[in-house]
C-alpha positions in Angstrom: 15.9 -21.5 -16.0 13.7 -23.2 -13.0 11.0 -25.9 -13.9 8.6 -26.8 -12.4 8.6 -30.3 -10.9 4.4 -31.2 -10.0 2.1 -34.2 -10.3 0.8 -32.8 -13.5 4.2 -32.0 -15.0 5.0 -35.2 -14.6 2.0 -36.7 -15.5 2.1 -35.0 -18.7 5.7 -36.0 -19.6 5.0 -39.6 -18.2 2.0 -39.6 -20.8 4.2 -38.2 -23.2 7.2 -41.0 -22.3 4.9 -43.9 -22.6 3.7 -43.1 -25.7 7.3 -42.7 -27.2 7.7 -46.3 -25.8 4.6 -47.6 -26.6 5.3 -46.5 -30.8 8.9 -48.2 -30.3 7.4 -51.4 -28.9 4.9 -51.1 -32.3 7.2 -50.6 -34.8 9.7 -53.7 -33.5 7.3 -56.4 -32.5 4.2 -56.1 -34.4 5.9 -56.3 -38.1 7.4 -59.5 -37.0 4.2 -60.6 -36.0 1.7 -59.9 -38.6 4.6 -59.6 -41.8 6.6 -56.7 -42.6 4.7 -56.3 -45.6 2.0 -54.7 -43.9 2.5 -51.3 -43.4 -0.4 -50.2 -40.6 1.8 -51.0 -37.6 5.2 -48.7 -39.4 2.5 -46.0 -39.8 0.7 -46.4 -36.0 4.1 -46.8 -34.4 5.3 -43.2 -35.9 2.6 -41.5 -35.4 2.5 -42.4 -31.5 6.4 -41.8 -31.7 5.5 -38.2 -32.9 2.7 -37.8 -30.8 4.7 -38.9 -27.9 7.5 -36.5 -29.0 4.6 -33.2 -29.4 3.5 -34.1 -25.6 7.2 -34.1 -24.3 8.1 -30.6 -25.8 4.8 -29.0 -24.9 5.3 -30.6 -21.5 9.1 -29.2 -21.1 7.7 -25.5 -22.2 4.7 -25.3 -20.1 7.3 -26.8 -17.0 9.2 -23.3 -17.8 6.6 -21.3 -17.2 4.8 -20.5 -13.7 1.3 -21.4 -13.0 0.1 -17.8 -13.0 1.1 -17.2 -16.3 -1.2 -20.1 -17.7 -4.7 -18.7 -16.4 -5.8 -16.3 -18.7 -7.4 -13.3 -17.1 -11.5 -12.4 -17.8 -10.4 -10.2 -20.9 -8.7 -12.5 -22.8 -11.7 -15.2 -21.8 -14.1 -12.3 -23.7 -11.3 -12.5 -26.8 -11.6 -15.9 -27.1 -15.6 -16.5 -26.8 -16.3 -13.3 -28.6 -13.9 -14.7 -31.5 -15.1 -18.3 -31.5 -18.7 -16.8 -31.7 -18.0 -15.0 -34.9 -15.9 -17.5 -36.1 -19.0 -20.0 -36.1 -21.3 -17.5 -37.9 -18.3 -17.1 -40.8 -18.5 -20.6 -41.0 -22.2 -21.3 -41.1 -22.3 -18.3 -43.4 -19.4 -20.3 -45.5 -21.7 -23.3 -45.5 -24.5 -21.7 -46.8 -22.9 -20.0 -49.6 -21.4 -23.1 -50.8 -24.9 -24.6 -50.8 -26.2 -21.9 -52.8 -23.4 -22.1 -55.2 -24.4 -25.8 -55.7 -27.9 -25.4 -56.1 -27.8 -22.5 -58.3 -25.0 -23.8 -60.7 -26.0 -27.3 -60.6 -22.7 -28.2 -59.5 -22.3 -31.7 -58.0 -20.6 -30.8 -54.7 -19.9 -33.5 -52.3 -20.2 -32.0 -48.9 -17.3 -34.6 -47.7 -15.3 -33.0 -50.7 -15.6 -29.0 -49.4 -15.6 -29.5 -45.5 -11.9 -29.3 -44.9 -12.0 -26.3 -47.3 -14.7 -25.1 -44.8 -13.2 -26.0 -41.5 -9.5 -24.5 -42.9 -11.8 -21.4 -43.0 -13.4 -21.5 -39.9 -9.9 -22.1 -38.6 -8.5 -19.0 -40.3 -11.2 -16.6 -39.4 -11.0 -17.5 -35.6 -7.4 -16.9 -35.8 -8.0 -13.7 -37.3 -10.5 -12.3 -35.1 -8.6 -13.6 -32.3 -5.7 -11.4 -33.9 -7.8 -8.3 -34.2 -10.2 -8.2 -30.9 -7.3 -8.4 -29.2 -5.3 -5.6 -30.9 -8.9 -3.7 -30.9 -9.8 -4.1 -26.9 -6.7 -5.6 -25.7 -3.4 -3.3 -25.1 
């Protein structure tokens, strides 16, 4: 299996590198500092350790692939904006009926309390179009 060995390979893994390094130095010299009953720093530290460790594996399987296979061509461009365009409309549409659920049922709906129930939907719904425009005018 050949990688590829460019500037933005490497950048990419660097980025992903110095973050590992940069959630190790967190986790063993900030606790001593501010007291290891704090917990921020434990919880910073992983989460650059993870997020350093997500960058370094999408880094290696992109640097197996060639650089014509990552340019999409102009119909799956179409997919894509013809999807997200839908997808927005299912989500306005979402928001609205959740309004009108609230107002007609005097229900006391937070909107902090329903948007990730409404973003998990506009999530899905892209997906699915994506999905099915694709079986529908791809191949």
């Amino acid at each position: 299996m050949k990688k590829r060995k460019d500037k933005d390979i490497l950048r990419f893994l660097g980025m992903g590198l110095g973050l590992v390094l940069l959630g190790i130095i967190i986790l063993w010299i900030v606790p001593d500092v501010v007291g290891r009953t704090w917990t921020f720093p434990y919880v910073i530290g992983g989460l650059f350790i993870l997020g350093g460790t997500m960058l370094i594996i999408m880094g290696l399987c992109t640097a197996t692939k060639t650089r014509e296979d990552l340019t999409q061509d102009e119909r799956s461009v179409r997919i894509n904006e013809k999807a997200g365009y839908h997808a927005f409309w299912i989500l306005i549409g979402t928001m609205a009926i959740v309004q009108l659920i609230a107002m007609f049922w005097r229900l006391n709906l937070n909107y902090k309390s329903v948007s990730p129930d409404i973003f998990i939907v506009g999530m899905f719904s892209f997906v699915i179009l994506r999905w099915y425009y694709n079986r529908r005018y791809g191949g």
